[in-house]
N, C-alpha and C positions, 0 to 999 in steps of 0.2 A: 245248763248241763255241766256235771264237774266230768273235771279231765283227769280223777285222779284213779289209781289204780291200786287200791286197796288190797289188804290181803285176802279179802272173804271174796273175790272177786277170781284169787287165783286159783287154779286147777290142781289140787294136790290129792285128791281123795282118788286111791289105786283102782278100787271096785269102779269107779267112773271111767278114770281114762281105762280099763282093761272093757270094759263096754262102747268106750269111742274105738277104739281100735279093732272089735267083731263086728260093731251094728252098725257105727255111721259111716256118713259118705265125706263124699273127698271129692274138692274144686282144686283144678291145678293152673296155677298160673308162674308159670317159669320165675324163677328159681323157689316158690313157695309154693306147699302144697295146704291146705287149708282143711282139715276133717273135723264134723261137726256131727250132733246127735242132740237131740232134744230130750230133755232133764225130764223127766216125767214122776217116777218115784220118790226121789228126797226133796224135799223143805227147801225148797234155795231160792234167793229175793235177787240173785241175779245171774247176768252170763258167767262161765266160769272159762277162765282161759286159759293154756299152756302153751309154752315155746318149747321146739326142738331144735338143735344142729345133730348132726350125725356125729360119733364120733369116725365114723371110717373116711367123712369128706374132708374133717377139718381133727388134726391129731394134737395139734395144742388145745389148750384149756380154755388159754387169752382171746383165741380167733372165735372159738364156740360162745365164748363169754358176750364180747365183743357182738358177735350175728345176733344172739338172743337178746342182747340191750336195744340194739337198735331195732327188731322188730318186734318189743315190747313199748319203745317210744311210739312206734311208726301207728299201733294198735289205741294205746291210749290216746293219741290226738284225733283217732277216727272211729273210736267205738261210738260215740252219737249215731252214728250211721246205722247200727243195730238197733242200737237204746231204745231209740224212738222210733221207728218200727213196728214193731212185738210186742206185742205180753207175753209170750212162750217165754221160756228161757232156753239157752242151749249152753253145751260143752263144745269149747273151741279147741285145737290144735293147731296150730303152726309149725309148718316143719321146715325147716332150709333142705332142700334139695338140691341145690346148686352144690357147684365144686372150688369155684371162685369167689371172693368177697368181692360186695358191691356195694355201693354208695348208700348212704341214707336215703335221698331221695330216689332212688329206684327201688330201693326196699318199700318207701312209703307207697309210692304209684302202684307197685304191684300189692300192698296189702287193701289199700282202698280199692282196687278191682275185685279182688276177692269176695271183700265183704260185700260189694254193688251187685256181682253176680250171684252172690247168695240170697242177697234181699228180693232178687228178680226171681231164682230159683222158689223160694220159699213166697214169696205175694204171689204167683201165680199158681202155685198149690195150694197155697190158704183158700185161694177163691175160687178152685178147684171145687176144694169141699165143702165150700159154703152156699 
């Protein structure tokens, strides 16, 4: 499973994330907020992902910079966690909500919850429907 994190990987197309932000839902897990929506429409071979900091939490560039790298590290050593999973694909969001900077490894613990609770969210709907 590679660990790399490509750019066809990443969340830039405006029509998607302005569709993440009306249709999909949203896991919280202190200081990250995680909204996600299932790609259905467009051609895509795989998850597409984004990071936010707010600017109203964090007013330098450095610290918003800074939150986004490390819960884009934290993402890439745990997307397997989805990968392998699903064949769906989905549109990720990450949002720092927090007001505070916080260590890498509590960035990472709460991004692997995230995705754990998702997986549990979304397997127990799949076979909902199945």
């Amino acid at each position: 499973m590679s660990e790399k994190f490509p750019s066809s990987e990443k969340l830039k197309s405006k029509i998607l994330i302005d569709a993440l932000f009306t249709e999909g839902k949203s896991i919280k897990n202190f200081p990250i907020k995680l909204v996600y929506l299932p790609i259905k429409d467009l051609p895509v071979t795989s998850f597409k992902t984004g990071f936010s900091v707010p600017k109203r939490n964090f007013k330098h560039a450095v610290d918003r910079n800074l939150l986004k790298r490390l819960m884009r590290e934290a993402f890439r050593k745990n997307k397997y966690l989805v990968e392998s999973n699903f064949q769906d694909k989905y549109a990720f969001m990450f949002i720092y909500t927090g007001r505070k900077k916080i260590a890498y490894s509590e960035i990472t613990t709460c991004i692997k919850k995230l995705l754990e609770t998702f997986i549990e969210r979304h397997s127990t709907h799949e076979n909902f429907h199945t």
